[in-house]
Chimera marker file (.cmm) of the C-alpha trace (Angstrom):
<marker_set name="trace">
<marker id="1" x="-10.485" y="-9.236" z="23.397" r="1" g="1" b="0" radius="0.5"/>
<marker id="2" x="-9.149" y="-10.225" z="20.196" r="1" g="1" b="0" radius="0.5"/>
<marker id="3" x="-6.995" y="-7.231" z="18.260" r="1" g="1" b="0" radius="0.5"/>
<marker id="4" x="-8.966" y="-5.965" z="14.786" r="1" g="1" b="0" radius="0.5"/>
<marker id="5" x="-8.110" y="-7.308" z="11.621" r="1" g="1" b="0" radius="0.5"/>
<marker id="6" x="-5.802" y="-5.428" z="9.616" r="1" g="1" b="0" radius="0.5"/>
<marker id="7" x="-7.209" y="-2.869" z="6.915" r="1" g="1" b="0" radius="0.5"/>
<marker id="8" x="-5.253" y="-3.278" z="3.775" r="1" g="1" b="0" radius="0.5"/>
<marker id="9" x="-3.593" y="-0.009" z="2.526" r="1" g="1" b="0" radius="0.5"/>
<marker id="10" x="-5.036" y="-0.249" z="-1.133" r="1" g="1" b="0" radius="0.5"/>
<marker id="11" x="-6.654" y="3.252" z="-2.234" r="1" g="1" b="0" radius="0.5"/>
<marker id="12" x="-7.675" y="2.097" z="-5.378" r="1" g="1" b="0" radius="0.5"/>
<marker id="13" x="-5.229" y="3.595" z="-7.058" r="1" g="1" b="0" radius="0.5"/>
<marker id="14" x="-3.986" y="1.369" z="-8.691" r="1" g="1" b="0" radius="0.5"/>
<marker id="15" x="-0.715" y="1.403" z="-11.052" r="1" g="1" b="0" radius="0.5"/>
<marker id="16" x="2.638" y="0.458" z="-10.498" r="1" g="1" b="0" radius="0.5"/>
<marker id="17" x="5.414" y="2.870" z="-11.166" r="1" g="1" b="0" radius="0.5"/>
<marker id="18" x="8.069" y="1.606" z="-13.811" r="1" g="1" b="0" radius="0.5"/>
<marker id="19" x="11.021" y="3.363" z="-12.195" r="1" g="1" b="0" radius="0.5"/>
<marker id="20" x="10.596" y="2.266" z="-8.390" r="1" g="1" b="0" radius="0.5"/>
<marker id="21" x="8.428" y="-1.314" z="-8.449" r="1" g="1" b="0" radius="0.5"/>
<marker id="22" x="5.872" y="0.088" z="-6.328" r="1" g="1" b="0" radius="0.5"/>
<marker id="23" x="1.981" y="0.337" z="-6.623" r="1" g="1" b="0" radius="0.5"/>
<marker id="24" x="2.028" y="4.542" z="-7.288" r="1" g="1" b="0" radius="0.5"/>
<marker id="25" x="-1.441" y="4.527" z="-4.648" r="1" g="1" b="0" radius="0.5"/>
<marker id="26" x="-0.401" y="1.912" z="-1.983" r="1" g="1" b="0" radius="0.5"/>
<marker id="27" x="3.539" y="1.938" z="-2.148" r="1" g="1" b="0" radius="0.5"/>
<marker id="28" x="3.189" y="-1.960" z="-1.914" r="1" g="1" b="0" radius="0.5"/>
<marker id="29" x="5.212" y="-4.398" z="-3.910" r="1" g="1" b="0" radius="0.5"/>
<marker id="30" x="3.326" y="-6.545" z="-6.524" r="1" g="1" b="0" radius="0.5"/>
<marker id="31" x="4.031" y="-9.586" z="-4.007" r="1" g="1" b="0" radius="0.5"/>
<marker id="32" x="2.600" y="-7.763" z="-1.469" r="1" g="1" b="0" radius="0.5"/>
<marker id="33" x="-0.552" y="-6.852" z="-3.279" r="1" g="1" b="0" radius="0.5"/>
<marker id="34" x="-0.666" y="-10.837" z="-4.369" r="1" g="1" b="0" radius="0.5"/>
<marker id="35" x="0.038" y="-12.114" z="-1.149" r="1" g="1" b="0" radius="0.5"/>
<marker id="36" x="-1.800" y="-9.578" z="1.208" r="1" g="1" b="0" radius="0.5"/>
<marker id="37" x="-5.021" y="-11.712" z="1.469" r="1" g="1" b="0" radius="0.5"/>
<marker id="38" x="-2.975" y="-14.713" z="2.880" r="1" g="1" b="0" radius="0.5"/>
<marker id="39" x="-0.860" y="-12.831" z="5.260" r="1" g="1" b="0" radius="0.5"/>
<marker id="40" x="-1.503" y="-13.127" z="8.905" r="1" g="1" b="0" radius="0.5"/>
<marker id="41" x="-2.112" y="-9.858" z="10.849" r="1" g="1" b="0" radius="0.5"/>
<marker id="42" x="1.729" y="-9.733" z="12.145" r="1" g="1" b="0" radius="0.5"/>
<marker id="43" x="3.176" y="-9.919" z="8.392" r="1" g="1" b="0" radius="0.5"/>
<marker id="44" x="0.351" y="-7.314" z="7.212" r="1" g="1" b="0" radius="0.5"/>
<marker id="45" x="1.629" y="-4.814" z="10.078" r="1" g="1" b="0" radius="0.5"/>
<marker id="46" x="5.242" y="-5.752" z="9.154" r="1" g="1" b="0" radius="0.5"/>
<marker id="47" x="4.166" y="-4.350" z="5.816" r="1" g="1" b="0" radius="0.5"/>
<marker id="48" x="2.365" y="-1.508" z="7.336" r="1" g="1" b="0" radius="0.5"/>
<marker id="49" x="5.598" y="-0.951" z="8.642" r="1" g="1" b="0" radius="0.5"/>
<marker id="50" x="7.609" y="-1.066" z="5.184" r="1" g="1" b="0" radius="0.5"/>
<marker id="51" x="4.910" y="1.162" z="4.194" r="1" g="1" b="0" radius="0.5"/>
<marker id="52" x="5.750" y="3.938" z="6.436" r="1" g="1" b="0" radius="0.5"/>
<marker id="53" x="9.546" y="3.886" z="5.349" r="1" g="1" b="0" radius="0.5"/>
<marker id="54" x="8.483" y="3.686" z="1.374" r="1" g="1" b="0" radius="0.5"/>
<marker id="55" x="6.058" y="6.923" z="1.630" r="1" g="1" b="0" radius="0.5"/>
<marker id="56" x="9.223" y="8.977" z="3.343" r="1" g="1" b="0" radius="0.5"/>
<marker id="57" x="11.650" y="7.034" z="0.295" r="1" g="1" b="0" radius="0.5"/>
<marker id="58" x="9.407" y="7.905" z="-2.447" r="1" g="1" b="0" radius="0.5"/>
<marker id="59" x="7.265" y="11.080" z="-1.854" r="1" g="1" b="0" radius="0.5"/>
<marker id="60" x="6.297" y="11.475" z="-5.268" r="1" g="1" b="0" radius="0.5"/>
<marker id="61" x="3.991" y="8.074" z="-4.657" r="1" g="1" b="0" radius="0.5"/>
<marker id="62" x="1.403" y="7.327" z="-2.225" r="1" g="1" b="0" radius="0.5"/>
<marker id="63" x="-1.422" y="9.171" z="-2.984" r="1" g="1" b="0" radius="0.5"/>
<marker id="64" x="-4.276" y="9.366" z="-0.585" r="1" g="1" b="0" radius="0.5"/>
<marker id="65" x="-7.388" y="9.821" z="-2.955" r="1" g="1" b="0" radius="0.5"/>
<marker id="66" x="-8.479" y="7.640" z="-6.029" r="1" g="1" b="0" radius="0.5"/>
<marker id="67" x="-7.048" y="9.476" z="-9.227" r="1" g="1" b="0" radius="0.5"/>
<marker id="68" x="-11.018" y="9.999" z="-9.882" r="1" g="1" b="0" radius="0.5"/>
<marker id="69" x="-11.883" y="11.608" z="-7.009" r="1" g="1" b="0" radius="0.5"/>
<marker id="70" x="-8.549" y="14.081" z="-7.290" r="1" g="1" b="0" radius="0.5"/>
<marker id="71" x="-9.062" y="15.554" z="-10.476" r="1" g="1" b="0" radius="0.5"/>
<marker id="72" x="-12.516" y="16.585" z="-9.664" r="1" g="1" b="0" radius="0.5"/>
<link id1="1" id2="2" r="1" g="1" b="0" radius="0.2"/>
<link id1="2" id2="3" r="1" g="1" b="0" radius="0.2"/>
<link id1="3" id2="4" r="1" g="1" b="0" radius="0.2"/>
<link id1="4" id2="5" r="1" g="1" b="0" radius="0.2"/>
<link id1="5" id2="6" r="1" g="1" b="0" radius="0.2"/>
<link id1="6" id2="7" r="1" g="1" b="0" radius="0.2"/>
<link id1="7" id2="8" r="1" g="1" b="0" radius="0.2"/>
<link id1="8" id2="9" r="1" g="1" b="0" radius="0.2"/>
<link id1="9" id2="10" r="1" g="1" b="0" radius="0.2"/>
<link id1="10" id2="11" r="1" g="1" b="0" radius="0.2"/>
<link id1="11" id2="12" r="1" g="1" b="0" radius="0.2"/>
<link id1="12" id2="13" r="1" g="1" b="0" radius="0.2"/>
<link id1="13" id2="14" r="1" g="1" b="0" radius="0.2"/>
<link id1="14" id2="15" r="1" g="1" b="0" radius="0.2"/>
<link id1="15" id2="16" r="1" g="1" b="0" radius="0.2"/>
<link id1="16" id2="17" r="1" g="1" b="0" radius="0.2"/>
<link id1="17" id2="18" r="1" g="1" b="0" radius="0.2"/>
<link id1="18" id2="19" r="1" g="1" b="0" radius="0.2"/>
<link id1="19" id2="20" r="1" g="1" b="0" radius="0.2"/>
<link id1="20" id2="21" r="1" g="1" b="0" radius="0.2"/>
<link id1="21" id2="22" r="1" g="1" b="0" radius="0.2"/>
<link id1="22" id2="23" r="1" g="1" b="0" radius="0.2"/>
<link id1="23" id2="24" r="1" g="1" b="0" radius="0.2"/>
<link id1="24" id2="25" r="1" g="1" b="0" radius="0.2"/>
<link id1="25" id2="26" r="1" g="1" b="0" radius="0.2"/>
<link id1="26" id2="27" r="1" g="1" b="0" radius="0.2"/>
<link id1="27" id2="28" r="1" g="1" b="0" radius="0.2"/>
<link id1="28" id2="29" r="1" g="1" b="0" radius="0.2"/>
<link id1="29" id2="30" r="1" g="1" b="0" radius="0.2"/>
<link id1="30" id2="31" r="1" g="1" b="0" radius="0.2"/>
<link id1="31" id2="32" r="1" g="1" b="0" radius="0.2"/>
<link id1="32" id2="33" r="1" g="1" b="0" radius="0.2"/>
<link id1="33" id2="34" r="1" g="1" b="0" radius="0.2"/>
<link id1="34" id2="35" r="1" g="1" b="0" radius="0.2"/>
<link id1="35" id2="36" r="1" g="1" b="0" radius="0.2"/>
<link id1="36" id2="37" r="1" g="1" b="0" radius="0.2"/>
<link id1="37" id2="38" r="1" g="1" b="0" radius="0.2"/>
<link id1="38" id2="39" r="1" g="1" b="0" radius="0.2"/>
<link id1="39" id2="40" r="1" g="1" b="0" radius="0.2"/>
<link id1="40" id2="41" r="1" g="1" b="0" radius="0.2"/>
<link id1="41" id2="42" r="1" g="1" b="0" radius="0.2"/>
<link id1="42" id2="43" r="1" g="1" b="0" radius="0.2"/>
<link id1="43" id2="44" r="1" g="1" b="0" radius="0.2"/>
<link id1="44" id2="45" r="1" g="1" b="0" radius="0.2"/>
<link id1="45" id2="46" r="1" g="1" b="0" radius="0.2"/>
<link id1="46" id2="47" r="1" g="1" b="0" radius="0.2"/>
<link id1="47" id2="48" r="1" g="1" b="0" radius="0.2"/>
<link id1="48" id2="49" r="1" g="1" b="0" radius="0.2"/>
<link id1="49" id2="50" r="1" g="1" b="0" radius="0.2"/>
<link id1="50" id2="51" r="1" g="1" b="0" radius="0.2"/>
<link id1="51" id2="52" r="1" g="1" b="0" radius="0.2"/>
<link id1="52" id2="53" r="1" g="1" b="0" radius="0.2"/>
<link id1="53" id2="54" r="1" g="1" b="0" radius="0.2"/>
<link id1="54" id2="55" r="1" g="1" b="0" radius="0.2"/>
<link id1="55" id2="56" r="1" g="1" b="0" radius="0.2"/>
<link id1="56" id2="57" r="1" g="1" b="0" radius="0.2"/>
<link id1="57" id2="58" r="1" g="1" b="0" radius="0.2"/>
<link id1="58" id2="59" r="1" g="1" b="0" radius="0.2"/>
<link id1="59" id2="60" r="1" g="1" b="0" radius="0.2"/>
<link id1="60" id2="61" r="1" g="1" b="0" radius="0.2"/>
<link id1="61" id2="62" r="1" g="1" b="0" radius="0.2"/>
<link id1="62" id2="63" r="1" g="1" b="0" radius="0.2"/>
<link id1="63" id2="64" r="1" g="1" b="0" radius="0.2"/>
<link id1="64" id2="65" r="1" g="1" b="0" radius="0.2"/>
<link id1="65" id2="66" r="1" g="1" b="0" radius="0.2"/>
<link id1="66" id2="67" r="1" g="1" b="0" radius="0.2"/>
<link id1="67" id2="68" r="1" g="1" b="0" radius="0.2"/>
<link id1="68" id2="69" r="1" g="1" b="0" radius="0.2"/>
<link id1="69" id2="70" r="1" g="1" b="0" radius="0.2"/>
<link id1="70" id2="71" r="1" g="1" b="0" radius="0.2"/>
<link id1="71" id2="72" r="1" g="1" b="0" radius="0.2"/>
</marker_set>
């Protein structure tokens, strides 16, 4: 049985912080973000992976709700 494909992080939250290079929702790189559509599922889980170290690096980023749906 084939594995399922791989969600992509994006929350739509979408803006990339000046100081750190990262998408301030996702914690992806803009090259990530422009290349996540042609990744196969072992480089999207190898950013998965990246993921998981940024969000301990940068607590201050990685927010789990849409901006919109926060400041209700």
């Amino acid at each position: 049985m084939p594995k399922p494909a791989v969600p992509s992080p994006c929350i739509d939250v979408c803006r990339i912080d000046a100081a750190s290079g990262l998408c301030e929702g996702c914690l992806r790189t803009l090259d990530e973000i422009a290349t996540w559509s042609g990744l196969d599922d072992d480089a999207k889980r190898a950013v998965w992976q990246r993921l998981a170290v940024r969000r301990a690096q940068h607590p201050q980023l990685g927010r789990r709700e849409p901006a919109a749906q926060a400041d209700r």
